[in-house]
C-alpha angles and dihedrals in degrees: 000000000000111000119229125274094233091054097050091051089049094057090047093042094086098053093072129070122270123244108245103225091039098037079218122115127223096277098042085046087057100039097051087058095065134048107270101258098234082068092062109278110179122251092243089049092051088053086060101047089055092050088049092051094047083049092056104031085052080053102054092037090057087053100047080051090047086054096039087055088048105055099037125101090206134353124212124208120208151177118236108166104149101019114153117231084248097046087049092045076052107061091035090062101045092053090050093062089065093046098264145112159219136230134178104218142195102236091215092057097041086058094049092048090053085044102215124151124257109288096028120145084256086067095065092054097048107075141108129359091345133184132184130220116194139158125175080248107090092216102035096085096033083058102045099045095053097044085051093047091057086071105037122052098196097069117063136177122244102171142277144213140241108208107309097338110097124209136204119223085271087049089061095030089064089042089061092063099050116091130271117245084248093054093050100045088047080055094048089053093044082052096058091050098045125098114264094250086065103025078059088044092058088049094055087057114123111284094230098056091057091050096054088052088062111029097079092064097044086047090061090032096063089043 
């Protein structure tokens, strides 16, 4: 037996965020606005209401990107076709651990929500069955993704950006190897307790390697 349509929104309805005037999500908002179908809604008028409710629920689901690619310090596009539940719940939770997240994304929302033109870099990375990985920290997901891809073949990284700065599969790969914000300030610290002699060997280190260190947070910094 099909269940009814109203029955299946309403158990979706409380997945989404509440307007803040209403108190009603997308899909409640849509729905108050047409006769309940179990009292006889017309097979034309049902066609609108879901229409209604992909249009809102596009809507909300844009907004909650554009926040995501705000707040992030970098955000890693990948590839996840095959993934297991496990392997996903995985890598969810690994990157959890260091205070970031994944999100399995429709490539033609997530390039509304960043808001390029047709033909932009971010076109190149949107394409099929993409994921992001992202943490405030400009290096964690970067990181973690690419830690995790070394031991699954069926995720692979395709790049990434760091505000309006795109990068290719090498661009995150080196990423990856540069240290988290937590690392280096546990070095700096380590620095200004260590004894002169080291504290002088660290600052004849190649000028270029300590650029790199810092360059992707002033990168994100300046965006």
């Amino acid at each position: 037996m099909q269940r009814p349509f109203a029955l299946l929104v309403s158990r979706r309805a409380g997945l989404l965020p509440s307007d803040n005037k209403t108190g009603l999500n997308a899909v409640q908002r849509c729905m108050a606005l047409k006769p309940n179908p179990s009292s006889g809604i017309s097979p034309a008028a049902n066609t609108e209401l879901e229409t209604a409710m992909d249009r809102a629920q596009k809507a909300e689901s844009i907004e909650s990107l554009k926040s995501v690619f705000a707040d992030a310090g970098a955000v890693v596009v990948t590839h996840n076709l095959g993934l297991t539940v496990a392997e996903m719940e995985d890598l969810r939770g690994r990157l959890r651990k260091e205070g970031g997240a994944f999100k399995v994304v429709k490539n033609r929302l997530a390039l509304k929500a960043l808001g390029v033109e047709e033909g932009s870099a971010y076109h190149d990375l949107f394409k099929g069955p993409v994921g992001i990985a992202y943490a405030s920290d400009p290096v964690t997901a970067a990181k973690v993704a690419a830690e995790f891809a070394k031991g699954n073949d069926k995720f692979k990284l395709i790049g990434g950006f760091m505000g309006d700065k795109v990068l290719d599969a090498a661009g995150v790969d080196a990423l990856s190897k540069l240290p988290s914000l937590d690392q280096l300030r546990g070095k700096l610290i380590g620095l200004l307790q260590a004894p002169a002699t080291k504290v002088a060997g660290v600052l004849q280190a190649p000028a270029g390697q300590l650029a790199r260190v810092f360059n992707a947070y002033a990168t994100k910094d300046a965006a």
